[in-house]
C-alpha positions as CSV (number, residue, x, y, z in Angstrom):
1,X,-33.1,-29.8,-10.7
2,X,-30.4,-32.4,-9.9
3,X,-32.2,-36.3,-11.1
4,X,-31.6,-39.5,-9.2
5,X,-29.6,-40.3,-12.4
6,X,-27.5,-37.4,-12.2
7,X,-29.1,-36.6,-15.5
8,X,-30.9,-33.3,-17.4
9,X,-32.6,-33.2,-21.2
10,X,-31.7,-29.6,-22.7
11,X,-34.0,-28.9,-25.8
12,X,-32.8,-26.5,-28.5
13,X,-36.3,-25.2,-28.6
14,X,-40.1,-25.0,-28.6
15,X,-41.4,-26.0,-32.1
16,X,-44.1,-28.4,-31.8
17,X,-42.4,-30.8,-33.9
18,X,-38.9,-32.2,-34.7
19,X,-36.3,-32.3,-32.1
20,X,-38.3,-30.8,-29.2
21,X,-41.1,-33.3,-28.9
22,X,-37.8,-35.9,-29.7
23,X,-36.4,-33.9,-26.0
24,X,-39.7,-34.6,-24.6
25,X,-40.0,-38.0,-25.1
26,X,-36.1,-38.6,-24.0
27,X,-36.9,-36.7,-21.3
28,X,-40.0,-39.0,-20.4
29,X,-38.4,-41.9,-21.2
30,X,-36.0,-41.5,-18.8
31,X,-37.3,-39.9,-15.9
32,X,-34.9,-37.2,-15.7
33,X,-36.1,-33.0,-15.8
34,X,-36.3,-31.4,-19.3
35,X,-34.6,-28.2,-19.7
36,X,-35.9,-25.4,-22.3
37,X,-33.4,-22.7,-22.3
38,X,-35.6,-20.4,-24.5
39,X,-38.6,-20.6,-22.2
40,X,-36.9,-20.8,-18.5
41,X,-33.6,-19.0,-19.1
42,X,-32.9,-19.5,-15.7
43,X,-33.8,-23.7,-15.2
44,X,-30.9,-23.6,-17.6
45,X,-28.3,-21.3,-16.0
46,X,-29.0,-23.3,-12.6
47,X,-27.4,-26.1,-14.9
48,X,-24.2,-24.0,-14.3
49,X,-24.8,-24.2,-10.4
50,X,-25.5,-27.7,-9.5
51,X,-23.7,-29.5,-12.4
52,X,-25.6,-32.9,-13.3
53,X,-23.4,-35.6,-14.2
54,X,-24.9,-36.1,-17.9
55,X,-26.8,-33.6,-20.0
56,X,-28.4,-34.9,-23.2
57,X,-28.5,-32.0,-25.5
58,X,-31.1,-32.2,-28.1
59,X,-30.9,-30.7,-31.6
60,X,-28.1,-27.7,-31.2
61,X,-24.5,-28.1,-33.5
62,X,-24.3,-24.6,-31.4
63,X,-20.0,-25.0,-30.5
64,X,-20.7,-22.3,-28.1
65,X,-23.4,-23.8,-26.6
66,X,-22.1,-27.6,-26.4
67,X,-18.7,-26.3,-24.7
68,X,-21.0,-24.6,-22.2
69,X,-22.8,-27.4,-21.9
70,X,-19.3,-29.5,-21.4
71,X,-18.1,-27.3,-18.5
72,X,-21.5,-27.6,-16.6
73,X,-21.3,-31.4,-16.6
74,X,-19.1,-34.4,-17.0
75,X,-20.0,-35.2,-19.9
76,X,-22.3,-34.0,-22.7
77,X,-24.3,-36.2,-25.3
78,X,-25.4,-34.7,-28.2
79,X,-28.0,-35.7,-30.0
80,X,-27.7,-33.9,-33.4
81,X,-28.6,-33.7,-37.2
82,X,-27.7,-32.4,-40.1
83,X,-29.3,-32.4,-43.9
84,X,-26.4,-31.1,-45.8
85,X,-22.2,-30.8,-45.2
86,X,-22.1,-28.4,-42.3
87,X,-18.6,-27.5,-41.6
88,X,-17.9,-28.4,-38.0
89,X,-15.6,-25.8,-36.1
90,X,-12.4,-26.5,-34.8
91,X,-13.1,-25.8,-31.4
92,X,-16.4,-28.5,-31.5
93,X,-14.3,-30.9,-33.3
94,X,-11.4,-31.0,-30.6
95,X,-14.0,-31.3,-27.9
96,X,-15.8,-34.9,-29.6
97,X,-12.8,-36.2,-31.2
98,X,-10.1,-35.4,-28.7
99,X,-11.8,-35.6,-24.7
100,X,-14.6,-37.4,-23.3
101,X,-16.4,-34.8,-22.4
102,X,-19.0,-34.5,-25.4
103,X,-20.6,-37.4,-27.2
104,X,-22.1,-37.0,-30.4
105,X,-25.1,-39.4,-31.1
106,X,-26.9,-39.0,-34.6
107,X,-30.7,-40.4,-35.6
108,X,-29.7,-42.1,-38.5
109,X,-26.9,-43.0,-40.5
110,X,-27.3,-41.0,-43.5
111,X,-26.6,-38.2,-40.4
112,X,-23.5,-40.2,-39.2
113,X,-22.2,-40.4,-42.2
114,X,-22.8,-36.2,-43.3
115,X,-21.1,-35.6,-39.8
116,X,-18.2,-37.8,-40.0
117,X,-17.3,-36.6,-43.3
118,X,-16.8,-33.5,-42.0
119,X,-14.4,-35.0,-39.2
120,X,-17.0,-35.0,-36.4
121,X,-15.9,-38.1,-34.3
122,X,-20.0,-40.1,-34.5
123,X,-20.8,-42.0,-31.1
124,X,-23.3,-44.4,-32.6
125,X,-26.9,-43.9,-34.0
126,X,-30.3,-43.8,-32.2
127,X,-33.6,-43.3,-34.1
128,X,-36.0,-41.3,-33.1
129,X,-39.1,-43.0,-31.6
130,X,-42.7,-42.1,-30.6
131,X,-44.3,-42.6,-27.7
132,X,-46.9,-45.6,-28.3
133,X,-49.5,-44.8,-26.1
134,X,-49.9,-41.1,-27.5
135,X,-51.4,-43.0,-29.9
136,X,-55.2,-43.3,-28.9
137,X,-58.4,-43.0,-30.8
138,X,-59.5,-39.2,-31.0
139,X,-61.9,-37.1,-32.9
140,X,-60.4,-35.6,-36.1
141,X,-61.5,-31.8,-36.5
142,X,-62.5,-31.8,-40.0
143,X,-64.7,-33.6,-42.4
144,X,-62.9,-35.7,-44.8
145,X,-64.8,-36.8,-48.0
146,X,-65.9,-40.6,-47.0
147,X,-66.3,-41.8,-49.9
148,X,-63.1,-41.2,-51.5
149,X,-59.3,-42.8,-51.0
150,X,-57.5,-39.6,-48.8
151,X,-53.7,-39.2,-49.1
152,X,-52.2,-37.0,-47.0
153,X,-49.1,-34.8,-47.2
154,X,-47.5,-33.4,-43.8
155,X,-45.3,-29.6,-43.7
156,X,-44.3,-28.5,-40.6
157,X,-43.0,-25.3,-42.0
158,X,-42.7,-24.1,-45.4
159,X,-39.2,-23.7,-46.0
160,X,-37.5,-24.2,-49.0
161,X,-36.7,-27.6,-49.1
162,X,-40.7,-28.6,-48.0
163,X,-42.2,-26.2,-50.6
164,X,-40.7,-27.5,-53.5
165,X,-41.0,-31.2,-52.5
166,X,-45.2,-30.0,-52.0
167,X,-44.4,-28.4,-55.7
168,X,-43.3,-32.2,-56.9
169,X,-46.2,-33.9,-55.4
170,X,-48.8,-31.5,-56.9
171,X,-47.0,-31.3,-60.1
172,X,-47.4,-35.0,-60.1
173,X,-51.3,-35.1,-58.9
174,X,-51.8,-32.8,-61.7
175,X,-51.2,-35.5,-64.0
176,X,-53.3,-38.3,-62.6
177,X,-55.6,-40.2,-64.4
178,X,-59.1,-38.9,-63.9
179,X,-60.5,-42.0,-62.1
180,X,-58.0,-41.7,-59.7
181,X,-58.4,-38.2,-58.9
182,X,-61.7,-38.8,-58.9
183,X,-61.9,-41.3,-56.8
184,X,-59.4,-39.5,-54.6
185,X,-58.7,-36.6,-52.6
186,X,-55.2,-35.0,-52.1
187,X,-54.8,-33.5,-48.4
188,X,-52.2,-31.0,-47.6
189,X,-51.4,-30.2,-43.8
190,X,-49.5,-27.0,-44.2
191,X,-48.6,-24.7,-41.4
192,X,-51.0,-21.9,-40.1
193,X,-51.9,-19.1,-42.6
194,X,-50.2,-20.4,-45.3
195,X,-52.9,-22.2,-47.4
196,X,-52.6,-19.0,-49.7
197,X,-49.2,-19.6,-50.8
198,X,-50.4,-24.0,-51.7
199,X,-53.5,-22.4,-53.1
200,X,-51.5,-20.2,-55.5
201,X,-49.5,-23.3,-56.3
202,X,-52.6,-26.0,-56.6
203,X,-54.0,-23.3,-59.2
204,X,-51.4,-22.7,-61.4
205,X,-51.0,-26.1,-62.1
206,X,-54.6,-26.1,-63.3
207,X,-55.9,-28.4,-60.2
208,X,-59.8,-28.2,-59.3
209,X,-60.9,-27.8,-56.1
210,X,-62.5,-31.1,-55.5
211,X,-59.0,-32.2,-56.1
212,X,-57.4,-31.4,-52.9
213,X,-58.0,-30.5,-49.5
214,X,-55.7,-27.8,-47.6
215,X,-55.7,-27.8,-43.4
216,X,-53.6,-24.7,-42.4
217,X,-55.4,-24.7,-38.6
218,X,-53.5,-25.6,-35.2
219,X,-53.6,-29.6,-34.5
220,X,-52.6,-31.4,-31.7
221,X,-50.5,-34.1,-31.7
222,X,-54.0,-35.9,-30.8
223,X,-55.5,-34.2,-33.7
224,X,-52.4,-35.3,-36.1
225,X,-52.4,-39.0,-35.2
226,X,-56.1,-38.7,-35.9
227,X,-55.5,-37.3,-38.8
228,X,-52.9,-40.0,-40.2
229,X,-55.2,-42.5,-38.9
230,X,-57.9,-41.2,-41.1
231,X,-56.1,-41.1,-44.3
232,X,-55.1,-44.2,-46.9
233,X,-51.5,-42.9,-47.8
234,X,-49.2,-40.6,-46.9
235,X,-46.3,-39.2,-49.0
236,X,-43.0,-37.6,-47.5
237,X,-42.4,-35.1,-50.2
238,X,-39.6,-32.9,-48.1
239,X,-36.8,-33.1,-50.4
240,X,-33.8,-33.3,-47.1
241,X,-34.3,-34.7,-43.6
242,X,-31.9,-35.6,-41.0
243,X,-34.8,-38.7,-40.3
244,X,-38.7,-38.1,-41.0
245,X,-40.3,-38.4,-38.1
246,X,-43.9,-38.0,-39.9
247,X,-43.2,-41.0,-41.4
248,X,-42.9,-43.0,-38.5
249,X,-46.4,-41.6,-36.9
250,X,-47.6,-42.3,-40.2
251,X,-46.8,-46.5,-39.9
252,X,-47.6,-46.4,-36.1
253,X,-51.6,-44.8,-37.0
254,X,-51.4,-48.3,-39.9
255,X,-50.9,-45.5,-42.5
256,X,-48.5,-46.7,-45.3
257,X,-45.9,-43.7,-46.8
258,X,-44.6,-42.9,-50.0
259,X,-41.2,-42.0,-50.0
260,X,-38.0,-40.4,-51.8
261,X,-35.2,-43.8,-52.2
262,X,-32.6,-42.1,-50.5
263,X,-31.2,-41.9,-47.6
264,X,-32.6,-41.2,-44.4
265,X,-36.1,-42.1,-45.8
266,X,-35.0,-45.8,-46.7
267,X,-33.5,-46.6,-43.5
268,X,-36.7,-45.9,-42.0
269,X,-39.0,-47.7,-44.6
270,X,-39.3,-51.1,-45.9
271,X,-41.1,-52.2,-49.5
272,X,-43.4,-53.9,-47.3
273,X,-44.9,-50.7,-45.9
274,X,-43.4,-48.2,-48.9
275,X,-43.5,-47.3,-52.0
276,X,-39.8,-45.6,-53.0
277,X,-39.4,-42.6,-55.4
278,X,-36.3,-43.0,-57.6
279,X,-34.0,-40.0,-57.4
280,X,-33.0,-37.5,-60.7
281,X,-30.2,-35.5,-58.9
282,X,-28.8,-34.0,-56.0
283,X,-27.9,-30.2,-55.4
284,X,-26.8,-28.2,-52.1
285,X,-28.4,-25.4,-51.2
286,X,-28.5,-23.1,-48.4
287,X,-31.4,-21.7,-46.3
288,X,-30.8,-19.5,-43.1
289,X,-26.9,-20.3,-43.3
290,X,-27.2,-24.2,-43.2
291,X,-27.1,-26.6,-46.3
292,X,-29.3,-28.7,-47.1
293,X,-28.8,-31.6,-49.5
294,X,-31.9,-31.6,-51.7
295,X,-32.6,-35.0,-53.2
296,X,-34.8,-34.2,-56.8
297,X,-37.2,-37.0,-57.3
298,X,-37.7,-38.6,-60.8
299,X,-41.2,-36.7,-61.6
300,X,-42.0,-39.9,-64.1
301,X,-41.0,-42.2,-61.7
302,X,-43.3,-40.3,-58.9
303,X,-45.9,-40.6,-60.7
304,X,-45.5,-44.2,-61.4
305,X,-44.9,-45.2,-57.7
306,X,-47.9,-42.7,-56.5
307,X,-50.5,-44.1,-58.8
308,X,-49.4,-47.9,-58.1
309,X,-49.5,-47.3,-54.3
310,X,-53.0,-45.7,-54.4
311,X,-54.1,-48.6,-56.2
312,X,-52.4,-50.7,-53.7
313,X,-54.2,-49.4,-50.9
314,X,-57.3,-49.0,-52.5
315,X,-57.3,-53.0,-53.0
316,X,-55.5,-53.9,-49.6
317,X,-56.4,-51.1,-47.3
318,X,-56.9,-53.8,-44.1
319,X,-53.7,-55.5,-45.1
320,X,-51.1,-52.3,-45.2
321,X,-53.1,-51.2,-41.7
322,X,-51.8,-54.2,-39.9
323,X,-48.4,-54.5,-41.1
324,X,-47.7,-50.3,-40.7
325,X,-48.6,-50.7,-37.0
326,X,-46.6,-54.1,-36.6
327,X,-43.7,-52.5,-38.3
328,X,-43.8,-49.6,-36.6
329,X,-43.7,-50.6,-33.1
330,X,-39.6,-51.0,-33.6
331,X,-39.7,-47.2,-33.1
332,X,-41.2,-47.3,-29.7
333,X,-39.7,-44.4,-28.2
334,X,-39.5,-46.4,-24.5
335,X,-36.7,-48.8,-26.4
336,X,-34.9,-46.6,-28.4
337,X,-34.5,-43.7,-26.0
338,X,-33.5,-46.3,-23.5
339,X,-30.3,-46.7,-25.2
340,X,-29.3,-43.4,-24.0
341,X,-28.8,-44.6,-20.6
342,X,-26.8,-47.4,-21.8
343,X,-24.6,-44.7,-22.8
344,X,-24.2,-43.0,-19.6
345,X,-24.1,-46.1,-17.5
């Protein structure tokens, strides 16, 4: 168990995307073990046992489990993120503002900035990266029309903040000019077995089938990159994020992103590779006990920006390809997750 560095990855779980594959990569970057505690219960309670000197703890704001964490190492860094004001306890907020044992790193500032307002002492800020050479030419599953422009749409889950940003967008494709919609094709990635629940939605906004595409099967992270790769534009509808990762694999396949002009989303993209969303309003609301900070886009204003970006792509296609990928390879995980062991050394 015990690494050359002294040093162990703990994930705070096994969902194919988010901060487990971010574990993953740290984890690779670094050369040190990766620790699951849902799926080897007992790789993590041998923590306990032979005490490495540094344990990067990925994605859990769990006080019980970061004090754990603290007495089975010298030091804990955790690497954390928030979309709303979560109230930090006491006990979580003595342990990072007050010792040296725990080291709280966010992935963006709009994070560092929702943590520290709630009197979490903030480390620094590391973005999340991809691994570059996961990013290979492989066979997409499905058809794709060939003939038309494709923009893409990415939901890892349905939850509430995800639904209703998928609600926005096909509120606004709804309204598109006819020789854009039918000269395009709206496709929506959606989690297994829930293309029901987008159909429901596409329909009772009067949509036509030829309109959209929905993809509710199991991809691969293969299969995804092939899948940005394949489309013209993608659009980040999610109304709260603590960064967007499916942006950045987005830029690294030469995919340009539509986005909402708020924060995280416009510390991650540029007007070169962007087009931004202006924002109505803000509200909190909470889902499974956690808030979330919901940023409502301007529906005119989303509709302006989408149907000036698909015209942009459909003129410049080449152009936006090259710059996405040469922008995007700032977020090579290799360089960013390398920073971590600045921290420990």
């Amino acid at each position: 168990m015990r690494s050359k560095l002294g040093i162990v990855v703990v994930a705070a779980g096994q969902k194919p995307y988010g901060f487990y594959y971010v574990a993953k990569e740290i984890s690779r970057t670094l050369g040190v073990p990766l620790v699951d505690p849902t799926a080897d219960k007992l790789k993590y309670l041998t923590l306990f046992l032979t005490r490495p000197s540094f344990i990067i703890s990925v994605g859990t704001l769990s006080p019980k489990k970061l004090i754990a964490l603290s007495m089975a190492s010298k030091r804990v860094i955790a690497y954390i993120a928030v979309e709303g004001p979560l109230p930090i306890s006491k006990p979580l907020l003595w342990l990072a503002n007050n010792t040296n044992r725990l080291l709280v790193v966010a992935p963006s500032n709009y994070v560092k900035r929702e943590l520290s307002s709630a009197g979490l002492k903030v480390f620094g800020v590391i973005p999340h990266g991809i691994n570059l050479n996961e990013v290979r030419p492989t066979n997409l599953k499905v058809n794709l029309p060939p003939d038309k422009l494709k923009i893409l749409t990415v939901a890892s889950s349905l939850q509430r903040r995800k639904f209703l940003g998928i609600h926005y967008l096909l509120r606004v494709w709804s309204k598109l000019p006819q020789d854009i919609k039918r000269d395009s094709i709206l496709i929506l990635k959606v989690p297994s077995g829930s293309a029901k629940y987008i159909l429901k939605l596409a329909e009772s906004l009067g949509l036509r089938s030829n309109e959209y595409m929905i993809l509710d099967a199991h991809f691969t992270r293969d299969e995804m990159f092939a899948l940005y790769r394949s489309s013209d534009l993608y659009v980040h509808p999610t109304l709260s994020d603590g960064f967007g990762l499916p942006i950045i694999e987005s830029l690294i396949c030469g995919t340009p992103v539509v986005v909402m002009n708020a924060e995280p989303w416009n510390e991650v993209v540029t007007k070169d590779v962007g087009w931004f969303i202006n924002i109505s309003r803000e509200i909190i609301v909470h889902e499974g006990n956690l808030p979330y900070r919901l940023k409502i886009p301007d529906v005119d204003d989303f509709f302006e920006k989408l149907a000036n970006a698909i015209e942009c792509c459909r003129r410049n296609r080449e152009v936006f390809r090259e710059k996405c990928i040469a922008y995007a390879q700032a977020f090579d995980a290799r360089r960013l997750y390398g920073n971590f062991k600045k921290l420990i050394e």
